[in-house]
Backbone bond lengths (Angstrom), bond angles and torsions (degrees), N, CA, C in turn:
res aa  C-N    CA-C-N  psi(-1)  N-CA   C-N-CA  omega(-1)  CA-C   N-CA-C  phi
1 X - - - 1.441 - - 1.519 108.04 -
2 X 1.102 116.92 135.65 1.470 133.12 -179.33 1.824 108.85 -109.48
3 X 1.840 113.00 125.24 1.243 86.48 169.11 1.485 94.04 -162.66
4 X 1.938 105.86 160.60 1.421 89.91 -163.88 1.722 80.09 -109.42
5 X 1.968 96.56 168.25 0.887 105.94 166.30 1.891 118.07 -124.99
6 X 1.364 115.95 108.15 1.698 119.74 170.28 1.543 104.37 -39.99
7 X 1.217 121.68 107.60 1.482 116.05 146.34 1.786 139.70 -34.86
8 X 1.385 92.55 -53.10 1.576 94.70 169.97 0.837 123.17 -59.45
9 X 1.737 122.38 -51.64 1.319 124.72 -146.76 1.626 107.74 -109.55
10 X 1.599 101.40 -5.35 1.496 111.01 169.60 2.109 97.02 80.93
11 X 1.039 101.39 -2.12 1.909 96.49 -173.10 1.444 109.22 -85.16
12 X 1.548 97.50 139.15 1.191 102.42 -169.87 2.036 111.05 -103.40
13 X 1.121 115.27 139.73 1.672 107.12 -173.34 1.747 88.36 -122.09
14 X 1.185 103.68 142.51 1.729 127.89 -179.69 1.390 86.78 -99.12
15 X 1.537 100.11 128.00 1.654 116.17 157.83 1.283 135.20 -76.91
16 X 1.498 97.72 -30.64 1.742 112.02 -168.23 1.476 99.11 156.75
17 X 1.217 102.78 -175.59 1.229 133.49 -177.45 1.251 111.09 -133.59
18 X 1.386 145.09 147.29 1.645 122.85 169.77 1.518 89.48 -175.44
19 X 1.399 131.36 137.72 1.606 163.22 -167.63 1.773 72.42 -58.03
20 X 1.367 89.16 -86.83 1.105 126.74 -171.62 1.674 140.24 -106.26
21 X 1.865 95.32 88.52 1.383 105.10 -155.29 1.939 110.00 -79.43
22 X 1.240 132.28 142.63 1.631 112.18 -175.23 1.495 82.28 -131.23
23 X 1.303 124.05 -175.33 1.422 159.11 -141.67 1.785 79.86 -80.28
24 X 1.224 130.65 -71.93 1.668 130.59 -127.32 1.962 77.83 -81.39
25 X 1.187 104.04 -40.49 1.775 108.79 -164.52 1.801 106.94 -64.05
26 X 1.440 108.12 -24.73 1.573 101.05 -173.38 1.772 95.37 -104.89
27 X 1.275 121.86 -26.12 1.749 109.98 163.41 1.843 121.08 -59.29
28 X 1.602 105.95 -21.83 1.274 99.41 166.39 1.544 128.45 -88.32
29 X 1.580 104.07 -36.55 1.300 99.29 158.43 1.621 141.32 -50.09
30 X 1.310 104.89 -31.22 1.672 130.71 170.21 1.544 105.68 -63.38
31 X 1.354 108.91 -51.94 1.691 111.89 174.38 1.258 125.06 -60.07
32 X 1.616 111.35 -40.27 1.361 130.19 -176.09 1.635 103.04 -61.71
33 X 1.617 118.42 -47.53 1.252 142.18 -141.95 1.598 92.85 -92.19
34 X 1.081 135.38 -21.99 1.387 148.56 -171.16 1.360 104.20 -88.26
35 X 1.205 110.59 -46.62 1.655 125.37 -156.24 1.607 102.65 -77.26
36 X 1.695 99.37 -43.85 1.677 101.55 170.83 1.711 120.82 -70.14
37 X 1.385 114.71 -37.43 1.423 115.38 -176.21 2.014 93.70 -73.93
38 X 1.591 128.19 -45.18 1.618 90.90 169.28 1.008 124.22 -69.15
39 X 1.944 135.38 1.74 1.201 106.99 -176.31 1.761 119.06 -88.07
40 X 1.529 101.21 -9.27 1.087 119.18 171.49 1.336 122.17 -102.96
41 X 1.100 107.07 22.19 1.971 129.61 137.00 1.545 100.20 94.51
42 X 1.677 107.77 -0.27 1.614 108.92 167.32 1.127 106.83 -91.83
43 X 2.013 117.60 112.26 1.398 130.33 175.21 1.530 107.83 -75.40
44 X 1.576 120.11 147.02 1.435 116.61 -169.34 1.709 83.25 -98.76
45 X 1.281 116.36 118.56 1.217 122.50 141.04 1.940 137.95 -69.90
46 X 1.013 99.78 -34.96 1.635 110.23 -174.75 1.679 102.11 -134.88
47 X 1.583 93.08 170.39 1.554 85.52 172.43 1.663 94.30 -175.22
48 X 1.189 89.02 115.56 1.929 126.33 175.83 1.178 124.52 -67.38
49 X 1.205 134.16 98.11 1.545 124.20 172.01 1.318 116.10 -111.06
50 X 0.976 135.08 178.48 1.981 134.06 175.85 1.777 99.99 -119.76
51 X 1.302 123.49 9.50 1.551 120.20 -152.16 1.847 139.45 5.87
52 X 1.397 82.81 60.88 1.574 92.19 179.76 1.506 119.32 -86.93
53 X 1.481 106.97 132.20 1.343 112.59 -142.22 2.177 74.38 -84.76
């Protein structure tokens, strides 16, 4: 499970789900996941990962 978390607003958005997540599947989720927090007027300023393979 993939999911982001807004700092400000404390809200959490689910990316997906996937067995088996690879590189192209978690750059779309990130895009997807971006696109919803500006449409709901929270701009992503930063962005945190831990890089676990």
């Amino acid at each position: 499970m993939l999911f982001f978390i807004h700092p400000g607003t404390r809200k959490v958005f689910i990316g997906g789900v996937s067995a088996i997540p690879d590189a192209v599947w978690m750059q779309q989720q990130a895009r997807n996941a971006t696109m919803r927090m500006e449409e709901m007027g929270h701009p992503v300023t930063h962005l945190i990962i831990d890089h676990d393979g």
